[in-house]
N, C-alpha and C positions, 0 to 999 in steps of 0.2 A: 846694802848700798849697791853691790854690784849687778843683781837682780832688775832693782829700780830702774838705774840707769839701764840696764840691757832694756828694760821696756819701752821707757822714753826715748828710746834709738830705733823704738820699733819690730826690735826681735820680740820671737815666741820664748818665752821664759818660765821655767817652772821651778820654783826655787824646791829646794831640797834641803832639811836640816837631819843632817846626820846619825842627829843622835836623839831623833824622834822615833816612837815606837814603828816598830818592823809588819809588815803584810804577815809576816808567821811568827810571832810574839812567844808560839810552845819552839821554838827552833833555836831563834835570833835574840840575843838581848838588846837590841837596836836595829836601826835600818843603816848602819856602817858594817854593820856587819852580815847584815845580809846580803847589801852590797858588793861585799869587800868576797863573800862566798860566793856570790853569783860570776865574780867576775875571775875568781879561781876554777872552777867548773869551767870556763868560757877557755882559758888559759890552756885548761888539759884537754877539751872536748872538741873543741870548734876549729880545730886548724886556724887561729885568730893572725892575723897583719896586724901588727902595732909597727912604729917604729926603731930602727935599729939604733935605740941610745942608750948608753950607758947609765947615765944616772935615773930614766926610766925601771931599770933593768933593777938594779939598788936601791930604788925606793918599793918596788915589789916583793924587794925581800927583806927589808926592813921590819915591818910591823910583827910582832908576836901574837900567839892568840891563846887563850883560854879557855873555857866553860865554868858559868857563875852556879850557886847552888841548886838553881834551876833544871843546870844540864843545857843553857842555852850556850851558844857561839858568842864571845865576844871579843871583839879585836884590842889593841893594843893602841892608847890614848897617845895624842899628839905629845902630849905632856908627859907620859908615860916614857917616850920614844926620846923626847929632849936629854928626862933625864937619864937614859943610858949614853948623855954625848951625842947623841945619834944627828943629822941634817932631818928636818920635818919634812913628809910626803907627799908633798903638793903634786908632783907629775900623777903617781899612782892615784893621790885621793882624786883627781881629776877624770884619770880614767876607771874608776869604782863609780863615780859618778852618772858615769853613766849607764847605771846596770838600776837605777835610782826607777824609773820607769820601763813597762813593754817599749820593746821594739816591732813595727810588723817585718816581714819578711824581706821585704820590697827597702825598707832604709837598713835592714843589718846588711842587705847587699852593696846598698847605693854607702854607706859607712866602712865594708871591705875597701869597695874600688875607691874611694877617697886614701882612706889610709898606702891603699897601696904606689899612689902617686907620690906619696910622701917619703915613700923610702928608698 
């Protein structure tokens, strides 16, 4: 729905389902979790600007992760996460999100200096 509508508003929209097969399928048991790894890399690598919020902060450290018999990466289900009590990880799955597609170089910059106004 929310896709839809982003299109009929005229934005570029590329919807993403999470829990569709991964670009590296021997690595990832999904594409959340390749996700969810790209954007842990990015977290330790990149010197990254997010904002300074707390419940950002707490939903990044919420999810647990595993390896299924494969030996793939697989994160920690929404429902998974419920039920330890937990709040679900909307800020975080949003910013995983966008680890969903390449960036070129030119928007991970023009994407720093946004964030950075924000904080």
């Amino acid at each position: 729905g929310v896709v839809d509508r982003l299109k009929q508003l005229g934005h570029r929209v590329i919807g993403v389902n999470s829990g569709a097969r991964s670009g590296r399928p021997d690595k990832y048991a999904n594409l959340k979790a390749e996700m969810w790894d790209k954007l842990a890399q990015w977290l330790r690598e990149d010197e990254p600007v997010i904002p300074d919020r707390n419940d950002l902060k707490d939903d990044l450290l919420t999810p647990g992760y595993d390896y299924d018999a494969g030996g793939r990466l697989k994160i920690e289900s929404k429902d998974e996460i419920k039920g330890r009590g937990l709040a679900s990880t909307d800020l975080a799955d949003a910013l995983a999100l966008t680890f969903a597609q390449p960036v070129s170089g030119v928007e991970r910059m023009a994407r720093r200096a946004k964030y950075a106004e924000m904080d």
